[in-house]
C-alpha positions as CSV (number, residue, x, y, z in Angstrom):
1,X,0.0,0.0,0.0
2,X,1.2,3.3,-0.6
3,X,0.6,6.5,1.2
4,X,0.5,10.4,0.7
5,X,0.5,12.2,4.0
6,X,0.1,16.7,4.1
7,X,1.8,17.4,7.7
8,X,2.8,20.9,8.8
9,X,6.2,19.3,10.1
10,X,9.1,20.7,8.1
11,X,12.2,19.7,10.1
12,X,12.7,16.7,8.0
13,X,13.3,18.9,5.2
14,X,15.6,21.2,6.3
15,X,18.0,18.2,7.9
16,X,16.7,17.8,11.6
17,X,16.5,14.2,12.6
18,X,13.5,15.1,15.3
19,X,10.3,13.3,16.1
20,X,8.7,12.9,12.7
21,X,12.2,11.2,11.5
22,X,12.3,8.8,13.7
23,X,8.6,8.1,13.9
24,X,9.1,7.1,10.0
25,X,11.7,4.8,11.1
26,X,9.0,2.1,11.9
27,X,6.1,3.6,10.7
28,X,7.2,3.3,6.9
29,X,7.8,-0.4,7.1
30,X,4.1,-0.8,6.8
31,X,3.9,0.9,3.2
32,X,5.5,0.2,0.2
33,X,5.8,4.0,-0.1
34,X,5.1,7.2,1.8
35,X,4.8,10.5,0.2
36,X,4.9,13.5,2.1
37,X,3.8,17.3,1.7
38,X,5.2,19.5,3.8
39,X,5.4,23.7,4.4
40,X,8.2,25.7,2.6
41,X,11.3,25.6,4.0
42,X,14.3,27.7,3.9
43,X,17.3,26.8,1.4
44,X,16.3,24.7,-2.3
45,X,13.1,23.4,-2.7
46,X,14.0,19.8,-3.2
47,X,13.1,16.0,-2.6
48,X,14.3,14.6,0.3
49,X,14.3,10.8,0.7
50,X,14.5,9.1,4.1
51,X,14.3,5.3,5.3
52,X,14.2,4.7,1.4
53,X,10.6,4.9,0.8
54,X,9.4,8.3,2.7
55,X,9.7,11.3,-0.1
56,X,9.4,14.3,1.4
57,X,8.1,17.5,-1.1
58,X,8.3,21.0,0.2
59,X,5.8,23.4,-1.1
60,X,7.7,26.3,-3.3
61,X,5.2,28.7,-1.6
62,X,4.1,30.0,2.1
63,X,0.6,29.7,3.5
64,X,-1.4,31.5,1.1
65,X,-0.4,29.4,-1.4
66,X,-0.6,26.0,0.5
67,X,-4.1,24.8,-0.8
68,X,-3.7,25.2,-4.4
69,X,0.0,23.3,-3.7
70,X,-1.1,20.6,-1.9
71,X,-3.9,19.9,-4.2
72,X,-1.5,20.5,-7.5
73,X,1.2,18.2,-6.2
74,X,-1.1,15.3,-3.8
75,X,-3.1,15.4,-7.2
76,X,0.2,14.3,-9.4
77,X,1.4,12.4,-6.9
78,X,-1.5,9.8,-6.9
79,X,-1.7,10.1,-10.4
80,X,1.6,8.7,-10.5
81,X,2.1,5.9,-8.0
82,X,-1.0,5.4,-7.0
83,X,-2.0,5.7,-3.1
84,X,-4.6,4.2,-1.7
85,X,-5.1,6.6,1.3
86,X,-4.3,10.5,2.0
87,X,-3.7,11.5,5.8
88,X,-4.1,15.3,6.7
89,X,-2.4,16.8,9.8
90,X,-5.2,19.5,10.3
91,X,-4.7,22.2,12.9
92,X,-4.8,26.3,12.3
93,X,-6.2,27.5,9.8
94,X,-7.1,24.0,8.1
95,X,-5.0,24.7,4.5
96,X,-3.7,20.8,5.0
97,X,-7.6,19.8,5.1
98,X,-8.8,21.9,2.2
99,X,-6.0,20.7,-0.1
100,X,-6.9,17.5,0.9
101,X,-10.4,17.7,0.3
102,X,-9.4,19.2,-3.0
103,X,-7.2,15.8,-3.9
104,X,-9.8,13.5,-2.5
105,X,-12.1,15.3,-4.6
106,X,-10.0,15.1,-8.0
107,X,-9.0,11.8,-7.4
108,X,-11.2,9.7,-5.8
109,X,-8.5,8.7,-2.8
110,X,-10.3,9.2,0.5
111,X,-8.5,11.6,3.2
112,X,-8.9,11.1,6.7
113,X,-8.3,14.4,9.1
114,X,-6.0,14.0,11.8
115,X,-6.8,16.2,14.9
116,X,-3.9,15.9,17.2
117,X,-5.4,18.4,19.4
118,X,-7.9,21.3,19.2
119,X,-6.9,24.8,20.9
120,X,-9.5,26.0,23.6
121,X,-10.4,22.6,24.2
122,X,-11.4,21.2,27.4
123,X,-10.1,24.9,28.8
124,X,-10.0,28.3,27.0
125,X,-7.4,30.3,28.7
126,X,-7.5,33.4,26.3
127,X,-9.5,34.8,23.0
128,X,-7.0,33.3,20.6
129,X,-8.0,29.7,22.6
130,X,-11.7,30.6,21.9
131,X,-11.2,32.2,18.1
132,X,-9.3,29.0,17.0
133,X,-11.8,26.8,18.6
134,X,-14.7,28.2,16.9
135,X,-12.5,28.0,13.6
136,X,-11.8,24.3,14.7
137,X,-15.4,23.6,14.7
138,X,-16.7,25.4,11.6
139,X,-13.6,23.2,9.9
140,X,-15.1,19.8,11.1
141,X,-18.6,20.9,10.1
142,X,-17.3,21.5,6.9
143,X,-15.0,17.9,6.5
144,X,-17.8,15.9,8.4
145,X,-19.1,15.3,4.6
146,X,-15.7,14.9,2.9
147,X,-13.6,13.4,4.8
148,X,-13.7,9.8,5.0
149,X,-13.2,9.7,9.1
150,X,-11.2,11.7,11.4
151,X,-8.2,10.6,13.5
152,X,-8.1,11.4,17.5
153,X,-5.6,10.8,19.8
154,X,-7.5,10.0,22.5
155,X,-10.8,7.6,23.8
156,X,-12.5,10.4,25.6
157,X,-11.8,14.4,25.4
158,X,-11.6,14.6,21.4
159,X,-14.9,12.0,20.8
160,X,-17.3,13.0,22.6
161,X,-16.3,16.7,21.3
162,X,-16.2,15.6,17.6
163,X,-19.7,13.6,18.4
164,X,-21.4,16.9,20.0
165,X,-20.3,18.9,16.9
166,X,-22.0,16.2,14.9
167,X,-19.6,13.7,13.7
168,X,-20.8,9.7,14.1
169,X,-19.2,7.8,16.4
170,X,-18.6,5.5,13.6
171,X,-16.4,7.5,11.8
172,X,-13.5,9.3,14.6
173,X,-11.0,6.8,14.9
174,X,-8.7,6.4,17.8
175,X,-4.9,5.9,17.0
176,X,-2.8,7.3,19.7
177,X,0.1,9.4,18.7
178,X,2.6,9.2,21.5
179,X,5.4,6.8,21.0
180,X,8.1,6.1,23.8
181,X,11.3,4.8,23.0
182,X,11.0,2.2,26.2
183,X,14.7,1.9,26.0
184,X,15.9,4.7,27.6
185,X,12.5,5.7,29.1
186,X,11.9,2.9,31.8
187,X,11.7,1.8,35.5
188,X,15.0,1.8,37.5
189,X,16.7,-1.4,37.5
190,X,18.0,-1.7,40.8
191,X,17.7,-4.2,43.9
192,X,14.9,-3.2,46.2
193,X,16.3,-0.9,49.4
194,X,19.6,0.2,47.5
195,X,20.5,3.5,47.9
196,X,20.1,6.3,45.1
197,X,23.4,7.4,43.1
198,X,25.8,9.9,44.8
199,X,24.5,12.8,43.2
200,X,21.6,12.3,41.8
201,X,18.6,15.4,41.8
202,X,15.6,14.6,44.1
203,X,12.8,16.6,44.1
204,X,8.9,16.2,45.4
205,X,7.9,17.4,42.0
206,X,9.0,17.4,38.2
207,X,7.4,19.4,35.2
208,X,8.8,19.0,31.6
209,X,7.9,21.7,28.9
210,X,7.7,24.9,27.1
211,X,6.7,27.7,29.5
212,X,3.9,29.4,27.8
213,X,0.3,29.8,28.7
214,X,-1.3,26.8,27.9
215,X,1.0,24.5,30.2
216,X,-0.3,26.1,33.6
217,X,3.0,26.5,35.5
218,X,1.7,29.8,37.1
219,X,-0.8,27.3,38.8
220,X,1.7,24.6,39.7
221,X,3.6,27.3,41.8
222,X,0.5,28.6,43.2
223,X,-0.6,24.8,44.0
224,X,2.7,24.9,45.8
225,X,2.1,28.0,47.6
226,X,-1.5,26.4,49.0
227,X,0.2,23.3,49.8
228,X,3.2,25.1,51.8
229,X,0.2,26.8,54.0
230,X,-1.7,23.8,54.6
231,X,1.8,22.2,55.7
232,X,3.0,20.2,52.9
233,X,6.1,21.9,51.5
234,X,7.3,20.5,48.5
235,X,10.5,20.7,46.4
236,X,10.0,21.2,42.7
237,X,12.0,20.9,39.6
238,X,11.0,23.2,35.8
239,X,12.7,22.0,32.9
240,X,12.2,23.8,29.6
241,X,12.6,27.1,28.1
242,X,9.6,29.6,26.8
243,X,8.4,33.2,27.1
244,X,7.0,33.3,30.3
245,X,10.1,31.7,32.3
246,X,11.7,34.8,33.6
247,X,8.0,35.9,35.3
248,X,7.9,32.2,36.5
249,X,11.1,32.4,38.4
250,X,9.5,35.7,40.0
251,X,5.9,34.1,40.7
252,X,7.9,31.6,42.7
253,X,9.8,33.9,45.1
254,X,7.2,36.1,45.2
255,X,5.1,33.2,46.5
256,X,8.3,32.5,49.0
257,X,9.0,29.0,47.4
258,X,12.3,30.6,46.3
259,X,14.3,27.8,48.3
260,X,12.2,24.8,46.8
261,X,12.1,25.4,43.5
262,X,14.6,25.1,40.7
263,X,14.7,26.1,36.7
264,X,16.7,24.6,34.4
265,X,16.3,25.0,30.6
266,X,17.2,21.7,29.3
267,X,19.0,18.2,29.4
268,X,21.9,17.1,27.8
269,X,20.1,13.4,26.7
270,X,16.7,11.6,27.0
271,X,18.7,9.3,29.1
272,X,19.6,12.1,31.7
273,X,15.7,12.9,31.2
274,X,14.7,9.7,32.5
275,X,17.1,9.8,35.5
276,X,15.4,13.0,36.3
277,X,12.0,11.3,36.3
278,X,13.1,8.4,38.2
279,X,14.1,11.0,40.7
280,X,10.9,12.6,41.3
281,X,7.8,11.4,43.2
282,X,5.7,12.7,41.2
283,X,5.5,14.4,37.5
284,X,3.0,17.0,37.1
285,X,1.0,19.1,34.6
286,X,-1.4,21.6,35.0
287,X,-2.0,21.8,31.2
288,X,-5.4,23.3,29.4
289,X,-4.9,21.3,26.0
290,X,-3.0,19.0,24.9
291,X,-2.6,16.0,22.0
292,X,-0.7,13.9,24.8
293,X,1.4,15.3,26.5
294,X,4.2,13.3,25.9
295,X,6.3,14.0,29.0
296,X,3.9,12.7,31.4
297,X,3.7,9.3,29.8
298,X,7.6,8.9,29.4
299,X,7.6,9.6,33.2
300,X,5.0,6.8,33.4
301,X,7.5,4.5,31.7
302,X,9.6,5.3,34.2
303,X,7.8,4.6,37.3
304,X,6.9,7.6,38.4
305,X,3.2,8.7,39.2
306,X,1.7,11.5,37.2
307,X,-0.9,14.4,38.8
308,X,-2.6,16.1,35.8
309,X,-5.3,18.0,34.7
310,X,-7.9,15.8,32.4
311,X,-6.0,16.8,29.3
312,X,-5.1,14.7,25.8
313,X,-4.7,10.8,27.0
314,X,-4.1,11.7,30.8
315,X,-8.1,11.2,30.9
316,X,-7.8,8.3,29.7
317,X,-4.6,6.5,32.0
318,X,-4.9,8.4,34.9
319,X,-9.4,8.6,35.5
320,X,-9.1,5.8,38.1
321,X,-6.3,6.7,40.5
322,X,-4.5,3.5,39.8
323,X,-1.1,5.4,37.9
324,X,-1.3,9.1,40.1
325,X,-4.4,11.3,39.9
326,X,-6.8,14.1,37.8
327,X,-6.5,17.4,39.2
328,X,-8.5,20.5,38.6
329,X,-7.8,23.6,36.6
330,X,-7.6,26.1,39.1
331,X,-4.8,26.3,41.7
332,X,-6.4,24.8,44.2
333,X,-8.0,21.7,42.4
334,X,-4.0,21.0,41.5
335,X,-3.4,21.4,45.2
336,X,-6.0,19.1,46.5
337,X,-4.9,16.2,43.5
338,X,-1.2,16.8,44.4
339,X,-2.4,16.2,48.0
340,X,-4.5,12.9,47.6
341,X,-1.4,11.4,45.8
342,X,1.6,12.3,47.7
343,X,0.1,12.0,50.9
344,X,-0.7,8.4,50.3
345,X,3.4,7.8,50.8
346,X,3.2,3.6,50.8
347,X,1.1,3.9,47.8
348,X,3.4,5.6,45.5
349,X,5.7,2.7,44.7
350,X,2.6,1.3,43.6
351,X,1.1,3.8,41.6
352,X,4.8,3.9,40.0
353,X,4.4,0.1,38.5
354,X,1.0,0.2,37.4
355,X,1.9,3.8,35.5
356,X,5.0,1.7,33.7
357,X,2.5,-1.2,32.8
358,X,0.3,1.5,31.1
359,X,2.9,3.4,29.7
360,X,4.0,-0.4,27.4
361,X,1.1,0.0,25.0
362,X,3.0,3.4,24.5
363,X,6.4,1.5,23.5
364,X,7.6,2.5,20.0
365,X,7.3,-0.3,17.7
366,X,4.5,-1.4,19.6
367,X,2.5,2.4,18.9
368,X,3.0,2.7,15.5
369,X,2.4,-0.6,14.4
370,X,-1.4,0.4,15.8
371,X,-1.0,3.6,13.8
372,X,-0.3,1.9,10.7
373,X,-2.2,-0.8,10.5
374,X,-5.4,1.5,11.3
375,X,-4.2,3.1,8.3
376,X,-4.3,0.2,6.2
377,X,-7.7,-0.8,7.6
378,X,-9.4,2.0,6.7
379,X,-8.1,1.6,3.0
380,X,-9.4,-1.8,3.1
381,X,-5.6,-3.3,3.0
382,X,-4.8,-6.6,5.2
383,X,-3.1,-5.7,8.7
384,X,0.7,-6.4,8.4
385,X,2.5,-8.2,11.9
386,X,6.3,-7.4,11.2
């Protein structure tokens, strides 16, 4: 079966070897080819080839151009090899979905939207949120009746949204996203009762991301702050760059948690990632949307609990209390979540090995075999087991 993908990821094409890369790595062994349209990108606008059978085509033009593109070149492209099945990565302003429409349309090859995530959704926190929400919906009224399904990430927040805005059940299919390379992300291996390394950071809590609006960290230092008052003082560590980091780093000695909590901007590896997360008790995120979020669940893999707000999959893994806890929105539902977990101390090693055991359905191979073969299902080709 062959395959012609529109994605809004460009790195590929201007020599990054970053998720989409490596997701290709496994994902293309289910297809005898994969084509892929991507955004302009700076430098010649050429063919790049990776894993031998994933063509990667760059559009010549910037957004305004991107419909009649994508259309122009998906439309040759079938022409000429002959997919069976067009996959749209649709977010923003929707050009990836049009075009697609548009190819489905001259061609006769199906296209099914892919809706990683939708801004706004389940929390507004701002009139852009609410704008490209409403744009969101008005795009899946419009591809209810063109499109031949529509992707989600998730079994609960993105369904029962696409069902209210009038989508059948029968036609959102759920093929998780999130991969984990369960090599590097995983439980320690150690002899019960042995010490930790010399050296190694400890901290009560652990959040992993970019520092901007939509994460929530304001709220996880306010959650702190409440926590500190009702007794519970708690060390925390923020990894990750972003706008708003400098006024974080002031929210947090203005809220006198100055001596708790640390910032760093990155990691040198995954590897030291995953020490990091087997050093925490608990990994938290305070998010207000979200396709996964992908940190959480590598923390998972590594046997650590997880506190979130009901955001991406985290409704899904976390609803009944087995693998950490759901949290509220507002500071104080994060406080009273963080509460119910880490003050149930003997029950943390436990909620550690049940959050690895869920995390394995996330391991790489393992993920995008699902992916694929969903894919080839819904193009009426025979599962492959590689």
């Amino acid at each position: 079966m062959k395959l012609l993908m529109v994605s809004g990821d460009r790195q590929v094409v201007i020599g990054e070897k970053g998720p989409f890369h490596s997701m290709q790595r496994e994902f293309s062994r289910y297809f005898e080819r994969i084509d892929v349209i991507c955004p302009r990108a700076d430098g010649p606008i050429t063919t790049r080839v990776i894993h031998g059978n994933v063509h990667f085509h760059p559009a010549p033009c910037g957004r305004v151009g991107m419909v009649n593109y994508i259309e122009g070149c998906g439309t040759h492209l079938i022409r000429q090899h002959g997919h069976r099945l067009v996959t749209s990565h649709d977010y923003g302003w929707f050009y990836n979905g049009f075009g697609s429409a548009r190819i489905a349309r001259a061609t006769g090859v199906p296209y099914l939207s892919e809706l990683h995530h939708i801004p706004g959704i389940p929390v507004a926190v701002n009139l852009r949120d609410r704008f490209d929400r409403y744009v969101a919906r008005k795009y899946v009224g419009w591809a209810r009746s063109r499109a031949i399904a529509f992707r989600v990430v998730n079994k609960e927040e993105l369904p029962s949204l696409l069902h209210s805005w009038g989508v059948p059940l029968a036609r959102i299919l759920v093929l998780p996203s999130l991969y984990i390379d369960q090599d590097v992300f995983h439980e320690r291996q150690e002899v019960s009762g042995e010490p930790r390394e010399p050296g190694e950071p400890e901290q009560d809590l652990l959040f992993v991301g970019r520092m901007v609006n939509n994460k929530g960290v304001d709220r996880i230092i306010d959650a702190m702050a409440i926590l500190a008052r009702r007794g519970m003082r708690l060390t925390a560590l923020f990894v990750g760059k972003g706008p708003l980091r400098p006024a974080l780093m002031r929210r947090s000695v203005k809220r006198g948690l100055a001596d708790v909590v640390r910032f760093v901007e990155w990691v040198d590896s995954p590897a030291d990632l995953a020490q990091l997360y087997r050093a925490s008790r608990v990994c938290v995120c305070a998010s207000t949307c979200e396709g996964g979020p992908r940190f959480t669940v590598e923390a998972m893999a590594c046997g650590t609990p997880v506190v979130s707000t009901a955001v991406g999959v985290m409704g899904d893994l976390l609803g009944d209390g087995r693998a950490g806890g759901l949290a509220g929105f507002d500071a104080k539902g994060l406080a009273d979540g963080l509460e119910r977990v880490l003050a149930d101390e003997a029950g943390l090693a436990a909620k550690g090995r049940h959050a690895a055991e869920l995390a394995r359905n996330f391991e790489y191979a393992r993920a995008l075999g699902v992916y694929a073969n969903g894919l080839r299902r819904l193009a009426g080709e025979t599962e492959l087991t590689l």
